[in-house]
N, C-alpha and C positions, 0 to 999 in steps of 0.2 A: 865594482860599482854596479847598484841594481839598477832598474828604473824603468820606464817605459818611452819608447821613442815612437813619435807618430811619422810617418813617410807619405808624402802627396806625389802621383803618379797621373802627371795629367795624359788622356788617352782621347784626344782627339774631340769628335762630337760627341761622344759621351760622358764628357767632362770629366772629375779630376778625381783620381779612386785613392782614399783613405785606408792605410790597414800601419797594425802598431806588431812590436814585437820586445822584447824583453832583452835586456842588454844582460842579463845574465843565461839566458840561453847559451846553448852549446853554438860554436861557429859557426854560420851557413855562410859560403859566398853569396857577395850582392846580388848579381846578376840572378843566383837560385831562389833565392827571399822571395826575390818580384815575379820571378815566372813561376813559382808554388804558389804565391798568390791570385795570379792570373789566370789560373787552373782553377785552382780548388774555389776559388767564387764563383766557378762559373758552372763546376760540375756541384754543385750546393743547392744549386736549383731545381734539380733534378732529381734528388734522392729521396726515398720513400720512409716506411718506418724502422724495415729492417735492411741492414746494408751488412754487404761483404768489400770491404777496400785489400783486390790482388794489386800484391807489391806497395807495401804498407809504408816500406822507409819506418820513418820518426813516429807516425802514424799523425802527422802534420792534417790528415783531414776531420781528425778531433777536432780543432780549430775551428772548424766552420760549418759543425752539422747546425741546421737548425731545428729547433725547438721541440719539433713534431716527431724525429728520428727516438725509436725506444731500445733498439738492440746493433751493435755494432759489432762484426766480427773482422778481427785484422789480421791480413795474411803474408806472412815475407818469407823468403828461403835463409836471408842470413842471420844467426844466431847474434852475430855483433851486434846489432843493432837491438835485443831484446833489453838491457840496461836502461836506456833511455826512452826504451817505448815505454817500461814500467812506470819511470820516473812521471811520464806525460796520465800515464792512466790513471796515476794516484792524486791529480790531479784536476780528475772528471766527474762528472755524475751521471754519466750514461752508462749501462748496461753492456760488458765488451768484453769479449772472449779472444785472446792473442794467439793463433794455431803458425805455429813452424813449418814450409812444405813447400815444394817448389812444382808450381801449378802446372810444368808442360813434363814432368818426371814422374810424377806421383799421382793418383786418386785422392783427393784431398778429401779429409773422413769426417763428410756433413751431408747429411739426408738430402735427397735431392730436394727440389723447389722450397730450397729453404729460405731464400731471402725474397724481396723485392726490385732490389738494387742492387748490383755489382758495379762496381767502381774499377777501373784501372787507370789508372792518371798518370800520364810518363812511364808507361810502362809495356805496352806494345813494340817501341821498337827495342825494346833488348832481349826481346824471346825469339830463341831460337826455331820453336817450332809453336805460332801462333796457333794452330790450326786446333792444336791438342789443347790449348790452354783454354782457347774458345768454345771445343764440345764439354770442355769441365763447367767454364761457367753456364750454356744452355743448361745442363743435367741440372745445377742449384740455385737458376732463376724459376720464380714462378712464373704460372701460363702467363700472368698480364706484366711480369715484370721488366724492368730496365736495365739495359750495361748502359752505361756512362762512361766514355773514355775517351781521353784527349792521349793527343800524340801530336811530335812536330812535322811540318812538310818537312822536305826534303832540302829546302836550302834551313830552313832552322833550324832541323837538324846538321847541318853542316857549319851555321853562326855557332850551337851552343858549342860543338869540339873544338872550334878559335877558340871560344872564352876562356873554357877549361885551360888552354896553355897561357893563361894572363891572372890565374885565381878568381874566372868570374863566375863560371860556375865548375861543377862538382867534377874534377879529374877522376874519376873512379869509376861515376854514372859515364861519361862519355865515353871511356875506355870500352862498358860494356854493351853501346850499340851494334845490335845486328844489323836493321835496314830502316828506311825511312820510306814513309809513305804516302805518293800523293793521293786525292779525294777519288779518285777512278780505281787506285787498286785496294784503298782502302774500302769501299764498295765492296768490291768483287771478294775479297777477302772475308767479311760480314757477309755477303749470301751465300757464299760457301758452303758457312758453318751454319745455318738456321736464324740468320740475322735479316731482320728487313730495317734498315733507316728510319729512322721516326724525324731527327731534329740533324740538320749536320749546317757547322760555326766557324769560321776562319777567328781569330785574336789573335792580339800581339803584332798587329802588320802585316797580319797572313801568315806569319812566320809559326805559327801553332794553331792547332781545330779540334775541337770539340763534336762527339759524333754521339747520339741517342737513341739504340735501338733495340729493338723487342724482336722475341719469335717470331718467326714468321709464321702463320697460320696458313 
């Protein structure tokens, strides 16, 4: 059966968020649907013209570039998932290059300050060594550019591995958590590496945040 289902998500004082999805799609658990969506809306605001999304998945943030975005390049280390990222691309009109490579092992093989935006959405805490993945992304943001990246605290990270043993969300993704991070080491982490803060977001109840930062000069 094809068709389109719309889902109403009311969210407090900011009233009630609309997002649709296709009943011919491949399976997502519920629980992943709504927290992919509650991400990628939120990291949508923030992306410039050109974007790198590390740790691509489905490449799900096709979905909600807006308008203005001209070049998209997507980056994942598992080959499994290239079937269905094609399916998704041949289905776009945006400009988008799919590179294979796993960002904290490898030199990933794109001229530095090439993009505007780096995206990492749900994908901090499954790297082993952030530190490495973070001087790759500086090297291929430009001087005025953005990382955009959400990751769960620390108990939401701990609600999403409950779901996982109920089918809520994705037993695979939860399998491959490294560490959870609250807003003080996620800081610290970010100046580290040549990051200063620009915008930082609790969502979802606290339970996940959004964090906005550029070189630091």
């Amino acid at each position: 059966m094809n068709g389109v289902v719309t889902l109403s998500l009311r969210t407090g004082s900011s009233g009630i968020s609309h997002f649709k999805f296709e009943i011919s799609d491949p399976p997502m658990p519920f629980l992943s649907r709504l927290l992919t969506h509650a991400r990628l809306s939120r990291v949508q605001r923030y992306v410039g013209r050109t974007v790198l999304d590390v740790g691509c998945g489905y490449g799900e943030l096709l979905d909600f570039l807006p308008a203005h975005v001209e070049s998209v390049a997507l980056l994942d280390r598992s080959s499994e998932r290239l079937p269905r990222l094609q399916d998704r691309l041949s289905r776009g009109t945006i400009s988008t290059k799919v590179l294979l490579g796993d960002i904290v092992r490898e030199e990933i093989a794109l001229p530095a300050a090439s993009f505007d935006t780096v995206v990492m959405a749900a994908l901090l805490e499954h790297l082993k060594s952030p530190g490495v993945a973070l001087n790759q992304v500086y090297r291929l943001l430009q001087s005025d550019g953005r990382l955009v990246l959400t990751t769960p605290t620390p108990l939401g990270g701990k609600l999403h591995t409950l779901g996982s043993y109920f089918g809520l969300t994705y037993r695979e993704a939860a399998d491959e958590h490294e560490r959870f991070y609250g807003q003080d080491a996620l800081g610290r982490l970010l100046r580290e590496n040549g990051f200063t803060i620009e915008n930082y977001e609790r969502f979802l109840l606290g339970l996940n945040q959004l964090v906005v930062a550029r070189k630091a000069t």
